[in-house]
C-alpha positions, 0 to 999 in steps of 0.5 A: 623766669617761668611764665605761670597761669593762676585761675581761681576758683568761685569758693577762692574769691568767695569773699574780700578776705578770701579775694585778699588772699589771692592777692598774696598768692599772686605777689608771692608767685611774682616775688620768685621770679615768675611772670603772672597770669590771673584768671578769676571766676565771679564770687561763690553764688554771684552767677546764680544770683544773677541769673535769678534777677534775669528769671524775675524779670522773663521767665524765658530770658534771651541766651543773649541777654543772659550772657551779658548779664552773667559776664558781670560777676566775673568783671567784678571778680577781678577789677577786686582782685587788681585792687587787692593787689594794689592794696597789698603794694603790687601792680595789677590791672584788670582785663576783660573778654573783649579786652583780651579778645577771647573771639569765640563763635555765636553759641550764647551760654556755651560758645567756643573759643576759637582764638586769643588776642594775648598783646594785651596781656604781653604789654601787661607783663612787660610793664611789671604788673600782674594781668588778672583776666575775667575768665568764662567770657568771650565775644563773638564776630558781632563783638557781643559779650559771649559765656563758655558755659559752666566752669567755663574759668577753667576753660579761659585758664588753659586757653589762654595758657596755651596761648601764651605758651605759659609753662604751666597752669595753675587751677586753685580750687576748694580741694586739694587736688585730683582723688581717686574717687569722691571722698564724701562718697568713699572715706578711703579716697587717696589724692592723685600726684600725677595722672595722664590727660586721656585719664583726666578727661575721663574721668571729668567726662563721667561725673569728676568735677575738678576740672571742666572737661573742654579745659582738659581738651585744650590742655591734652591738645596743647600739651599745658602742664596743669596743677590742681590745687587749694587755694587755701594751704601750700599743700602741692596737688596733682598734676595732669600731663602727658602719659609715661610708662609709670603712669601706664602701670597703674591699671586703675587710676580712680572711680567717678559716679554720674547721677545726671543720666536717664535711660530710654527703653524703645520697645519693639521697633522694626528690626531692618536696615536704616532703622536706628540710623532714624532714630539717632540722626533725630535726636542729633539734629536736636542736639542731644548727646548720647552716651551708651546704646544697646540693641537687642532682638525681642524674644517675643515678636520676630523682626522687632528689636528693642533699642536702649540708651542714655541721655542726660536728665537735662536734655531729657525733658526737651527730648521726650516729644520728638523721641516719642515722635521718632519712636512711633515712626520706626514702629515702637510698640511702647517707650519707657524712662528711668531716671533712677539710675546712676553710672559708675565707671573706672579709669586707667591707662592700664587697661590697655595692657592688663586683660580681664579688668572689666570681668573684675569690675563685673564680679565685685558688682555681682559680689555686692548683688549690684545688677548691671543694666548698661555697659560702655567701654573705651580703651582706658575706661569701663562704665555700667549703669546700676540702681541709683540706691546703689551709688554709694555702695557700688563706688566704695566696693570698686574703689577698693576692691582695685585698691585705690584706698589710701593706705592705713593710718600707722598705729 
C-alpha cells in the first residue's frame, strides 16, 4: 500500500462534471491499493471573482479580509469534491486549513507554512475514507484564515506530502507534464520524463508555470518525489526527483521566458565605497526582489558609474519613488525604466561539466542579430535580458539550436 498525495488544479475542478472526474480518479487510485490524499484548488475563475466583489466593495480592501474571502473558493472546491465522491459510492470527507492546521506565520496573502498538524488526515485514512483538503489556505497564531499566495495549492500538496511522508505526490493540471520550453511559443517543444530539482526550480524561477516555485523548494528540501500530470488522460507526466549521473548528461535541460521584468538604468552615481551597498539595502528594506545587477564606469565623467538592474513590473510601480529618491542620494545624474524587455534563460545540470555552453547561447542570439542587454549565471542556468519583440524568436533559435526539439515525425 503506497500513501500518495493528488492536488488538482483550478482548470481540473473547473466544473461538476469535471469535479466528478477527480472523483473517479480519486476511488481508482484507492481501488489499487493506495491510501489518498486530495489537495483542491477553487474552481477556474473563482479566486478572481472573488476578489473582484472585495474591489467593488474598497478599492483597497485589508489583505486581512482579503484572505478570508479568497479561502472561500477553495472550501467550496472540496466540500464538491467529498460529495462527488460520495456520489460515485466512496468515503470522502472534507478538511479545511484550520482543520488540518497548516499554521503559517502572519504574512497575509503570501504567508509561509511553518508546521502541518496531519492527526486529522491520519484518522482520516485509517477510517477508510479519502482526506480531500482545501489547498492554498492556512492560519496563523491568532487563528486568522491565512492564503500562501499564487499556486499556492501546490504548495499545500507537497507540504502536506512531506508531512506525512506520502511516497509520492501527484500534481494534475491542465498540461501533460514538464516540456522543454513553451510549446505555444515554440511547436518543436518535447515533454520532459524525468528532470532534477535544482533544474525544476530554475526553470519555475525564470517564467515556467507548471509548478509553483515554494513547491519545488519544499519538495527539493524534503526529498518528495512529484509527477506532473493531466488531469484529463492516463498519459504518464514528468517526474521531478533528486539529480543522477543520466540526468547530469544532458547539458541543456529546457529554455523558459519572463516577460514580467523591467529594467533600471541609475546614470552617474558616485563611484566610491558604500554607494551601491545604499542603494540596494533601500530597495531591500522595501521588499522588492532583484534579480540581475550590472555596474560599470561611465566613459563620460570619472568617478561616476552607471548601475543596471531588474526588478519585476509588479513591484516596479511601488519602487520607482523611493528608487528615485535613493538614486538622488548617491548623486544619479538622471534614472531610466524599460519594461519592454523579456528575459530568456536556459537550464541544465550539464552546465556544471561542459565548458563554453554560455558562448553558445551568446552566438546563436548573435546569429539571429539578438543584442544581449543583461546577462545573470549560476552553476546550471544562463539568463540574458533581450528586446521583448524578440521573445518568440530568441526562445525557438535556443530551444533548437540545443536540440531540445522533439524529434521528427516518421514519414
Amino acid at each position: 500500500m503506497a500513501l500518495i498525495v493528488q492536488k488538482f488544479g483550478g482548470t481540473s475542478v473547473g466544473s461538476i462534471d469535471r469535479i466528478k472526474n477527480v472523483a473517479r480518479r480519486c476511488l481508482k487510485a484507492q481501488a489499487e491499493g493506495n491510501q489518498v490524499v486530495v489537495i483542491v484548488s477553487a474552481m477556474s475563475g473563482e479566486t478572481n471573482r472573488l476578489l473582484g466583489l472585495a474591489h467593488e466593495v474598497t478599492k483597497v480592501p485589508s489583505a486581512r479580509e482579503m484572505d478570508a474571502i479568497a479561502a472561500t473558493g477553495e472550501q467550496v472546491a472540496a466540500g464538491l469534491t467529498a460529495l462527488a465522491i460520495e456520489a460515485e459510492g466512496g468515503k470522502a470527507r472534507s478538511l479545511l486549513g484550520h482543520q488540518v492546521r497548516v499554521l503559517t506565520d502572519g504574512a497575509f496573502t503570501k504567508a509561509r507554512i511553518r508546521a502541518i498538524d496531519h492527526s486529522k488526515i491520519q484518522s482520516t485514512l485509517e477510517a477508510g475514507e479519502i482526506a480531500v483538503v482545501a489547498g492554498f489556505q492556512g492560519v496563523d497564531d491568532d487563528g486568522n484564515i491565512t492564503t500562501l499566495g499564487r499556486g499556492g495549492s501546490d504548495t499545500s500538496a507537497v507540504a502536506i506530502a512531506a508531512a506525512i511522508q506520502a511516497d509520492a505526490c501527484e500534481i494534475f493540471t491542465d498540461v501533460d507534464g514538464v516540456y522543454t520550453t513553451d510549446p505555444n511559443v515554440c511547436p518543436s517543444a518535447r515533454k520532459i520524463e524525468r528532470i532534477s530539482y535544482e533544474e525544476m526550480l530554475e526553470l519555475a524561477s525564470l517564467g515556467a508555470k507548471v509548478l509553483q516555485i515554494r513547491s519545488v523548494e519544499i519538495a527539493m528540501k524534503y526529498q518528495v518525489p512529484v509527477h506532473v500530470r493531466s488531469s484529463f488522460s492516463d498519459v504518464p507526466g514528468t517526474w521531478v526527483t533528486g539529480e543522477d549521473k543520466s540526468l547530469e548528461e544532458v547539458v541543456v535541460a529546457g529554455v523558459a521566458y519572463d516577460k514580467n521584468d523591467a529594467r533600471v538604468h541609475l546614470v552617474g552615481v558616485l563611484d566610491k565605497p558604500g554607494v551601491v551597498a545604499e542603494v540596494f539595502s533601500a530597495i531591500a528594506e522595501k521588499n522588492i526582489s532583484v534579480d540581475m545587477i550590472i555596474q560599470n564606469a561611465t566613459s563620460n565623467t570619472e568617478g561616476r558609474a552607471d548601475v543596471t538592474f531588474t526588478v519585476s513590473k509588479t513591484d516596479l510601480v511601488r519602487a520607482k519613488p523611493f528608487i528615485e529618491e535613493v538614486a538622488a542620494k548617491v548623486g544619479a545624474s538622471a534614472v531610466k525604466y524599460d519594461d519592454d524587455i523579456v528575459k530568456v534563460s536556459i537550464v541544465g545540470l550539464g552546465m556544471r561539466s561542459h565548458a563554453g555552453v554560455a558562448a553558445k547561447m551568446f552566438k546563436l542570439l548573435a546569429n539571429e542579430g539578438i543584442n544581449i542587454q543583461a546577462i545573470s549565471t549560476s552553476e546550471i542556468k544562463v539568463s540574458c535580458i533581450v528586446h521583448q519583440k524578440y521573445t518568440e524568436l530568441a526562445v525557438r533559435t535556443l530551444h533548437d539550436g540545443f536540440g531540445l526539439a522533439a524529434p521528427a515525425a516518421a514519414p
